[in-house]
C-alpha positions as CSV (number, residue, x, y, z in Angstrom):
1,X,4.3,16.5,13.8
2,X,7.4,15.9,15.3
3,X,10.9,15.4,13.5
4,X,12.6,11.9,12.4
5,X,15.0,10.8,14.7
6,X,19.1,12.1,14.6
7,X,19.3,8.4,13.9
8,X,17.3,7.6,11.1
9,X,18.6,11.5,9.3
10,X,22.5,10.0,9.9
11,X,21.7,6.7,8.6
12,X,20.0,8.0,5.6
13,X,23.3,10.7,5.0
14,X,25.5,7.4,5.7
15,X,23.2,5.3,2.6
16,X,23.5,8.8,0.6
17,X,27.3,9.1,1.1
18,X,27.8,5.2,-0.4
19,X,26.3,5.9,-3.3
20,X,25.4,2.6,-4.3
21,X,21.2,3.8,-4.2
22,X,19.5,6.3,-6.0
23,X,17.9,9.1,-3.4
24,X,14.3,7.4,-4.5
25,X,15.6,4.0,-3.7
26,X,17.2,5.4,-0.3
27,X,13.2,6.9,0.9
28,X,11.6,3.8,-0.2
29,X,13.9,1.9,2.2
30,X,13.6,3.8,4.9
31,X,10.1,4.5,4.6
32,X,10.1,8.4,4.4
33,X,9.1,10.7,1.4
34,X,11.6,11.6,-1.4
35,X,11.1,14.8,-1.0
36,X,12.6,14.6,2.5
37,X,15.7,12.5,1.5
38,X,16.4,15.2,-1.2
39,X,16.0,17.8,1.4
40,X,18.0,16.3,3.7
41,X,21.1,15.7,1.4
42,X,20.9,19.4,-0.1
43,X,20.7,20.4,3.6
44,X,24.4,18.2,4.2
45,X,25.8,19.1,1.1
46,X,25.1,22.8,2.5
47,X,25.6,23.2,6.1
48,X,27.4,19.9,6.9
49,X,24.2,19.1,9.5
50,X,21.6,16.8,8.9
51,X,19.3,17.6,12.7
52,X,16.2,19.3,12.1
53,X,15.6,23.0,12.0
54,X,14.1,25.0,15.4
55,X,10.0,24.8,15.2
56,X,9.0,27.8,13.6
57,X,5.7,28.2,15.9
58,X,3.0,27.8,13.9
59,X,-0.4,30.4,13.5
60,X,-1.3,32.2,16.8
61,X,-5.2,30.4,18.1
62,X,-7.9,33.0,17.4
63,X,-8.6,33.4,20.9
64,X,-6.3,34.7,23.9
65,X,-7.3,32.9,26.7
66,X,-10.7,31.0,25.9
67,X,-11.0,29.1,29.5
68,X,-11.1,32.7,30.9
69,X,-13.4,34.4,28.6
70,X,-15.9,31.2,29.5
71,X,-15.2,31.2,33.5
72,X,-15.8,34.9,32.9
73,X,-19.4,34.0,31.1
74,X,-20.0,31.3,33.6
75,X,-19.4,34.2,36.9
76,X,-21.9,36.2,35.3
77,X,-24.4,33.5,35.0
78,X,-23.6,30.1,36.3
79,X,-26.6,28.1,36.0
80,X,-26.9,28.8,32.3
81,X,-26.5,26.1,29.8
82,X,-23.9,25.5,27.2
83,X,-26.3,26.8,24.6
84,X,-26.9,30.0,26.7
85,X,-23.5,30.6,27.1
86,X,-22.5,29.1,23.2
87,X,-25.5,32.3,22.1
88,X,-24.4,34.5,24.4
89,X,-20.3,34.4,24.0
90,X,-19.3,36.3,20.8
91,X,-16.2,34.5,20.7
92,X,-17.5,31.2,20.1
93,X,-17.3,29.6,16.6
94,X,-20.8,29.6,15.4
95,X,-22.0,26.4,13.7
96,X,-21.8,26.2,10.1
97,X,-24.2,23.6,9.5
């Protein structure tokens, strides 16, 4: 998900800073979450900046390097099917179903 625009974060500190519109009234207008309007402010209030932190980087995938674990499976028998190689590759997500 990516971050509201500088824009929309300085025109919601500018609505905040007139005071005339409760923080709820503020999101509704804008149409963003409450939660990120009170955020935001306590952010201001804090550091004086209202542009969104650095990505943080999110979980790690399970697997390495999957397209070369498969071309690896494929090299050792590349006429097998996708079943073959799906039964054959321990790496694979098994179905659940």
């Amino acid at each position: 998900m990516r971050p509201y625009s500088q824009d929309l974060r300085d025109r919601i500190i500018q609505a905040l800073e007139a005071g005339s519109e409760t923080q709820r009234a503020i999101a509704t207008g804008f149409c963003v979450s409450g939660v990120f309007v009170e955020k935001l402010w306590q952010r201001w209030r804090r550091t004086g900046s209202s542009s969104p932190k650095p990505h943080a980087g999110g979980r790690q995938g399970a697997l390495k390097d999957p397209l070369a674990l498969l071309a690896h499976e494929v090299a050792q028998q590349p006429d097998a099917t996708l079943a073959e190689l799906r039964d054959r590759a321990s790496w694979l997500p098994r179905d659940r179903g």
